[in-house]
Each structure stands twice: as C-alpha cells, then as structure tokens.
MARDRENPA-375241 format. One line per 2 residues: number of its first residue (from 1); for each residue x, y, z of C-alpha. Coordinates in nm, 4 decimals. Each point is the difference from the previous one (the first is absolute). Layout:
N
NUM> X,Y,Z; ...
END
This chain:
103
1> 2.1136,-5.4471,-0.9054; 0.1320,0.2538,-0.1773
3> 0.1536,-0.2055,-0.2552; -0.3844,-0.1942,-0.0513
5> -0.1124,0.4139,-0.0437; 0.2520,0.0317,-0.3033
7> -0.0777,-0.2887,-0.1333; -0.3530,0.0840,-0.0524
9> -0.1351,0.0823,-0.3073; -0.2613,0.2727,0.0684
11> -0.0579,0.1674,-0.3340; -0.3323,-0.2318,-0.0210
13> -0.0988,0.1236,0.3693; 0.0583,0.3455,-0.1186
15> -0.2092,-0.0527,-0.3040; 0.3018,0.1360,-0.2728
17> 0.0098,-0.3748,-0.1907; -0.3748,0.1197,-0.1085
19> 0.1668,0.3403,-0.2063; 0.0724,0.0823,-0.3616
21> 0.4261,-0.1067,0.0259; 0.1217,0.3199,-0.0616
23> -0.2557,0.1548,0.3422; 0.1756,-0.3405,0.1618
25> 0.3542,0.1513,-0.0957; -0.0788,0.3236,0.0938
27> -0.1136,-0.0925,0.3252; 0.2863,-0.2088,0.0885
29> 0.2242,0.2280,-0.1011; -0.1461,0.2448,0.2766
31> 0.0139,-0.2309,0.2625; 0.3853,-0.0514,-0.0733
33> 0.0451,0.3503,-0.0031; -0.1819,0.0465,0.3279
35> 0.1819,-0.2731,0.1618; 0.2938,0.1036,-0.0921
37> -0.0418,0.3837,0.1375; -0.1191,-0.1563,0.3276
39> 0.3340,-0.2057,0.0257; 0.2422,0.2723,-0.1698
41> -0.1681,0.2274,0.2669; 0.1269,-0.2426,0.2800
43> 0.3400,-0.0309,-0.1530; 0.0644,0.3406,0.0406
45> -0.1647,0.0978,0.3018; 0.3405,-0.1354,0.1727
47> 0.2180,0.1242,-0.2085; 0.2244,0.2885,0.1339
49> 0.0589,0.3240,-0.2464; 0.2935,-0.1258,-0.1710
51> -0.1379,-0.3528,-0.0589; -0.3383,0.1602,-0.1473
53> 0.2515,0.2288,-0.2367; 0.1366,-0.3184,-0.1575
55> -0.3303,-0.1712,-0.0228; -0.1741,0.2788,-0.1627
57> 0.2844,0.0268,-0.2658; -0.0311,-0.3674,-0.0522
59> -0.3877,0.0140,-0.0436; 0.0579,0.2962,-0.2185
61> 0.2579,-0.2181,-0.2525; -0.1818,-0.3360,0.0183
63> -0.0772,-0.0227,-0.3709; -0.3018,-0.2345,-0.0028
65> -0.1871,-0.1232,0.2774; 0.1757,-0.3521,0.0107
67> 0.3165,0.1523,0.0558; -0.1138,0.1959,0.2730
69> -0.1165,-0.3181,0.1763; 0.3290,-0.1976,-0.0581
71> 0.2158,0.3022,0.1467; -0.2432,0.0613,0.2530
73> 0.0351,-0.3770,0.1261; 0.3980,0.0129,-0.0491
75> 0.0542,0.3095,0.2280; -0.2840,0.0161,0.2705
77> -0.0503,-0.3739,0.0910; -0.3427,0.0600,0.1920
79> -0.1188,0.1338,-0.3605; -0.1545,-0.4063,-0.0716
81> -0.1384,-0.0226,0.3678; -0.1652,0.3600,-0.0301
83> -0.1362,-0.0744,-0.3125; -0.1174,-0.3187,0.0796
85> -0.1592,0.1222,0.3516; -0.2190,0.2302,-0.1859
87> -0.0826,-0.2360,-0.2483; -0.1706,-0.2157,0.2633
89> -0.1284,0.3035,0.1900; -0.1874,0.1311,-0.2919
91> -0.1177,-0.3794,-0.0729; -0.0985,-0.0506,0.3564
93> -0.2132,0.3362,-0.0067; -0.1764,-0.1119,-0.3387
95> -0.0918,-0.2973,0.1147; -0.1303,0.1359,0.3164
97> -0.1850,0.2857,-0.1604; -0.0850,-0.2304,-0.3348
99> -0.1521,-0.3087,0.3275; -0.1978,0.2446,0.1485
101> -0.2006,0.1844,-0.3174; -0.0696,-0.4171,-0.1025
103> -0.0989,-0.1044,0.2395
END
C-alpha cells in the first residue's frame, strides 16, 4: 500500500498543477523541506551524543543539498526508509484532508 501511496501523483488533488510555475516550485520546494525536517528529526532522535556530534558536523559541511542526501544515505542507512516514510505520511494526510474538503 504504501508503495501505491508514493506512487501517486497528488499535486492535481492538492490543486498546485493550477499555479503560476514558479508558486508550483516554490511550493514543492517547501514540502521537500518539510519532509525532510520530519525525517532528519527521526534520524536523530536515536542517535546518542557522540553520533549527533558527527552528524551535525556533516550537515554543517554538506556543500549543496544533493550532497547532503548522498552522504546522508551512505552513512545512516534508514536515511531512504525515513525519508520515504514521511513522504507517504504527508501524502496519505493530503489526500485524507484534500478527500474530505471535496467531497
């Protein structure tokens, strides 16, 4: 099920296809960000001290955001299932919130 949730294109439901590009890009843009808080947040909130030290230094060196997603995926393995996990749980509660308000 949860693969069917990623799959699903939901910028129609959500209404963005219908904005100027650059709105569309700008609103995309702070869904990825917000995503990927929610799953950076759950990364670290099982990290011990010493394990936080070394991520914060490598957040703090990452030179473009790319970068910080390759490393990110290279050292802490449950990076792609954490992001993807919030992914579909912010696509699950948009189509839940976006099914209710159309119908």
């Amino acid at each position: 099920m949860s693969k069917k949730i990623l799959q699903k294109d939901i910028i129609p439901l959500l209404g963005i296809d219908a904005l100027p590009q650059k709105d569309q890009e700008t609103f995309l843009e702070d869904i990825g960000a917000l995503v990927l808080e929610n799953a950076l947040h759950r990364l670290v909130r099982d990290m011990d001290a010493a394990t936080k030290k070394e991520f914060e230094s490598l957040v703090d060196v990452a030179a473009n955001p790319d970068a910080l997603f390759t490393t990110l995926a290279e050292q802490y393995p449950a990076f792609d299932t954490l992001l993807e996990e919030e992914v579909v749980a912010f696509k699950r509660e948009a189509i839940a919130v976006m099914g209710s308000v159309t119908h």
